[in-house]
N, C-alpha and C positions, 0 to 999 in steps of 0.2 A: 247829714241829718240834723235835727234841731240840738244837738248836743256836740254838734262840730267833728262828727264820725265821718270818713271817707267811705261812702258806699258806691258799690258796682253793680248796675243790673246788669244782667244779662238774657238776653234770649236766643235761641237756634231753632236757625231753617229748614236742619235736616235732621230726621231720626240717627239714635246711634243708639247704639248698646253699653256704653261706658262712660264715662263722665270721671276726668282728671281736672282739678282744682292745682296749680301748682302756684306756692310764695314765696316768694326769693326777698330777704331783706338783708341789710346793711344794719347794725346797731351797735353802738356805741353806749356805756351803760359807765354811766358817771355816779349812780347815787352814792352814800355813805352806806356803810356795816353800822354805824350810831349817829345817829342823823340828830343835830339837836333842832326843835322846831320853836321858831320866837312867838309863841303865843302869845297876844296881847293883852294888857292888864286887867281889861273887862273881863278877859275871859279865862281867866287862871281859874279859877275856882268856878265850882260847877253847884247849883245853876246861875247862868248869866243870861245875859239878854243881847241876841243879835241886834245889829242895827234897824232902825226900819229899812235902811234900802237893799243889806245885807236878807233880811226875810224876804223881801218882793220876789228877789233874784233867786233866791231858793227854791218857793213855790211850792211844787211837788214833791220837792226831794225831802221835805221836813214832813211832809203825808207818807203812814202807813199804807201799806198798799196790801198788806194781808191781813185784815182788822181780824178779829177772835172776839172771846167773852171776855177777858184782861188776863189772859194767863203766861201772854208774852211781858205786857207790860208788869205782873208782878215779879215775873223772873229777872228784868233787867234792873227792877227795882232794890232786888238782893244784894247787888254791888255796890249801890250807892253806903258808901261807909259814912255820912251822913250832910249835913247841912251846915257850912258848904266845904264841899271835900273837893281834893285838887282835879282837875279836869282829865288831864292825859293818864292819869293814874287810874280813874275809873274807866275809861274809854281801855285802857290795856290789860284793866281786871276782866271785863266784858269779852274781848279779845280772847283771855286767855282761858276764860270762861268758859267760850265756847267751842275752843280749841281740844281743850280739856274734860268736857263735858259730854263732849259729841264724837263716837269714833269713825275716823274717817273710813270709806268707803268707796270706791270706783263705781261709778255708777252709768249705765250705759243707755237705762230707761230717756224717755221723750220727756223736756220738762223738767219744770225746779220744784221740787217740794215746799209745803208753806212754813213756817217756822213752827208752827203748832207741830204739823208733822214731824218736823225733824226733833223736836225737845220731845214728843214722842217715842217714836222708834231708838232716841240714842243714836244713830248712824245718817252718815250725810257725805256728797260728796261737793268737793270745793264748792259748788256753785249755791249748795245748799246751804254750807256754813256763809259764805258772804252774807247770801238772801237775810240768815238770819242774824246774821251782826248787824247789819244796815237796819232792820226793822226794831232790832232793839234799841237803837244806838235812834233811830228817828222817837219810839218811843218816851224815851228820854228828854224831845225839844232838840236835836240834833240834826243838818243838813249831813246828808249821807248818801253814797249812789255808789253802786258796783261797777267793778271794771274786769272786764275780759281780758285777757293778754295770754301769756306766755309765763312760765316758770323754769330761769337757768339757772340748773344744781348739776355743775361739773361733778360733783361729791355720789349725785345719789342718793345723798339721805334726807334728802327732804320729802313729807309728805304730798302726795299728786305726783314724784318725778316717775315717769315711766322710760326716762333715760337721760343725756344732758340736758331735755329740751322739752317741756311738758306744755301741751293748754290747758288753761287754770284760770280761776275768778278771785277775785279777794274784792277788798272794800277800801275806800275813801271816806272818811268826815270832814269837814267844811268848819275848821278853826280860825278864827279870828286872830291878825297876825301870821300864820302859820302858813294861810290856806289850807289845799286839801292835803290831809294827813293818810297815809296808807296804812294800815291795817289787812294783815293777812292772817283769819284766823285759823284756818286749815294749821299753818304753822305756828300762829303764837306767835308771831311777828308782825313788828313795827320798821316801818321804813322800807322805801322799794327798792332796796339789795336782791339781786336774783329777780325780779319780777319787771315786764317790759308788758306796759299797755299797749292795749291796742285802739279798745272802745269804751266808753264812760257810757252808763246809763242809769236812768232813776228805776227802770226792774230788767231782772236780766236776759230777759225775752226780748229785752231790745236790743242785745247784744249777739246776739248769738252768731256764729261765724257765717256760717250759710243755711238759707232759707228758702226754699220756692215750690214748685210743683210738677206734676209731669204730667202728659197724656199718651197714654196706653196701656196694657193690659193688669191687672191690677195684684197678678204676684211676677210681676217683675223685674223687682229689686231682689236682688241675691244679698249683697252684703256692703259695705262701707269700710273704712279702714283708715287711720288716719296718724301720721306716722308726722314726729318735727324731728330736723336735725339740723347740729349743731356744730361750727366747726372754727376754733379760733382763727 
């Protein structure tokens, strides 16, 4: 796709009753547990000013895409400890922010909630907390876009694991020198230790694992089920 995701259409010639998705990968997971990122000197301190050809290339990803009346942009604004304060340090207050602020939730409904919603109800699940790190963090003048993958917690105790091998969303921001920076606020984590992309997108409906349609009768579907394993 336009974000340099491997997609697969698929279609069938013949009716069936079940429908099996199977993914078989190979991964190799080199990040750091303390990842130091070389931000560049423009942009240590926050606010800076991207390049102009640094903003061309961003585009969309520096546009809100769930506007409100300012009540996301006042709440991201409560982190900024002031003018000009260090960059990654507000970007991980924000993070932790909404790590913190938002109890996480398994969620099984169709759909991401808006950030209005989520700062809301208080409860969200991973795809929700990205959504709204990404829209605060754009609020801010920030290039930022969500990523789909996988979350490996041999441990267990990370937030989202439902066993070694979880599907999960967290976020990127678009730092100068650094590039994209990871940000996982479900955990309150920095840096992609445990987390293995799959797909980058500017909202997360463009991410989503699988999508399509059916024709036939219209209760169906009995049920889905969706199960990762992991195996050194």
């Amino acid at each position: 796709d336009v974000a340099g995701n491997a997609v697969a259409t698929v279609t069938f010639g013949t009716p069936s009753d079940t429908l099996v998705i199977d993914s078989v990968a190979h991964v190799e997971i080199l990040a750091l547990p303390y990842p130091v990122f070389n931000i560049a000197a423009s942009a240590i301190s926050f606010p800076f000013r991207y390049s102009d050809d640094e903003w061309t290339d961003l585009g969309a990803l520096t546009v809100r895409q769930y506007p409100d009346g300012g009540r996301l942009q006042n709440w991201a604004q409560g982190f900024v400890a002031g003018y000009p304060t260090d960059t990654l340090s507000l970007l991980k207050d924000i993070n932790a922010g909404v790590g913190s602020g938002i109890t996480y939730q398994a969620r099984e409904d169709e759909g991401t909630q808006s950030p209005d919603q989520t700062l809301s109800s208080g409860l969200g699940s991973c795809r929700d907390l990205a959504t709204l790190f990404v829209e605060a963090a754009r609020s801010l003048g920030f290039g930022a876009r969500v990523v789909s993958g996988y979350l490996h917690d041999p441990t267990r105790a990370l937030l989202g694991s439902a066993d070694a091998g979880s599907t999960h969303a967290w976020s990127e921001v678009y730092l100068p020198g650094a590039g994209w920076v990871t940000f996982d606020p479900t955990n309150c984590s920095v840096g992609g230790m445990n987390l293995i992309p799959v797909a980058v997108a500017r909202d997360i409906r463009q991410a989503m694992p699988v999508v399509g349609s059916f024709i036939g009768p219209a209760d169906a579907f009995l049920d889905m089920s969706v199960a990762v394993q992991v195996s050194d």
